[in-house]
N, C-alpha and C positions, 0 to 999 in steps of 0.2 A: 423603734423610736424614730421619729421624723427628722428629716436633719436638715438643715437650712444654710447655704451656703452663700456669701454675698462677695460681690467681685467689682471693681474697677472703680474702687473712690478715689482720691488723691487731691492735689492742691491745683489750683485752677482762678485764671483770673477774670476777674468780673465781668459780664461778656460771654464767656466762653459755655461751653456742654462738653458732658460728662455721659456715658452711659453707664449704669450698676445692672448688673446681674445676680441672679437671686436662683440659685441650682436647688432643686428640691429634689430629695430621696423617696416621694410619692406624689402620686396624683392621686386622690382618693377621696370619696365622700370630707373625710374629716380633712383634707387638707385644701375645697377646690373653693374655696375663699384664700385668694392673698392680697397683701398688702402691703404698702409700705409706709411707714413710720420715720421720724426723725425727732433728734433730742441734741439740741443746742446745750452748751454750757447752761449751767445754770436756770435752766428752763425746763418745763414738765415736757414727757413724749408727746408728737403733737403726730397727726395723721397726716399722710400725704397723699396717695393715691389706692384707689379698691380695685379687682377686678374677682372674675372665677377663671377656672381653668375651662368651665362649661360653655364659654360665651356669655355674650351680652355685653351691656353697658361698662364705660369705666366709671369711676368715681371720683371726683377729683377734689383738693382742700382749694376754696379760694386764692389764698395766695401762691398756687405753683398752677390754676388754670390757665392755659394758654402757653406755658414754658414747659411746662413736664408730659410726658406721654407716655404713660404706662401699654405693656405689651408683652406676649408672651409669648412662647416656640413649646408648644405644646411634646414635641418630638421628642425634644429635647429635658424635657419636663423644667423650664427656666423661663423665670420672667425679668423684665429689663425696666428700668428708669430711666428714660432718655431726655436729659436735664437740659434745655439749650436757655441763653439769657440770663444767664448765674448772677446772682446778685448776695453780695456778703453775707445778709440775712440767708443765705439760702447754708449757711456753715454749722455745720452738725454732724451727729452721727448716723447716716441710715440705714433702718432695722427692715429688714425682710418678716414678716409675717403670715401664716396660716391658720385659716380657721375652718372649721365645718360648713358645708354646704348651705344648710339652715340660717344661718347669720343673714343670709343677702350678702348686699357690698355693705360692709359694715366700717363705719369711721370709729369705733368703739373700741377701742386696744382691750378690753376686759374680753373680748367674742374671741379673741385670737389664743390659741391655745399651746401655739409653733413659735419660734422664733431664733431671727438667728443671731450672729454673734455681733453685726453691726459692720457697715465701712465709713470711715470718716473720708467725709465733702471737705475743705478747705475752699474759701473762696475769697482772695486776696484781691485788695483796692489797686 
C-alpha cells in the first residue's frame, strides 16, 4: 500500500513561507505523478501544484503561481511546497497526492489514486 506522508504545516503570518514535505513509500510507475492539493473550510479540494518523479515541467494553479514552488529529493523519495508570500486565503488543509505515470501533470484529484492524511497552513492577519 502506498503511504504518503506530509510534514511541516503550522500557523504563519501573512507574509511569511512555510515549507511542506510529502515522504512517499514508493517511487513507481503508479506513484510518479504528485501533487498537491488543498481544501479550505468550507470549500471543494482545489489543486495547487503537479510534478513527476520523472522530471519535467511543474504545474502550477494560478493563484499560488509565482509564490509556490513545488520540488523534489528524489533520493530521498520526498517532495516539498515551498510557500513564500502567504496570504490568509492561502489557509487550508494541504493534501499530498499520487497518481500513475499516464495522468501527465494532472490538476484533476479524480487521476490521483494516493493520498495523504493532510497538514493544515494557518495564515493569520
Amino acid at each position: 500500500q502506498v503511504q504518503l506522508v506530509e510534514s511541516g504545516g503550522g500557523l504563519v503570518q501573512a507574509g511569511g513561507s512555510l515549507r511542506l514535505a510529502c515522504a512517499a513509500s514508493e517511487r513507481t510507475d503508479r506513484t510518479d505523478t504528485m501533487a498537491w492539493f488543498r481544501q479550505a473550510p468550507g470549500k471543494e479540494r482545489e489543486f495547487v501544484a503537479a510534478s513527476r518523479w520523472s522530471g519535467g515541467s511543474v504545474f502550477y494553479s494560478d493563484s499560488v503561481k509565482g509564490r509556490f514552488t513545488f520540488s523534489s529529493d528524489n533520493t530521498k523519495s520526498t517532495v516539498f511546497l515551498q510557500m513564500a508570500s502567504l496570504e490568509q486565503q492561502d489557509t487550508a488543509r494541504y493534501y499530498c497526492a499520487a497518481g500513475p505515470r499516464r495522468i501527465g501533470i494532472s490538476s484533476n484529484e479524480r487521476h490521483y489514486n494516493y493520498w495523504g492524511q493532510g497538514t493544515q497552513v494557518t495564515v493569520s492577519s
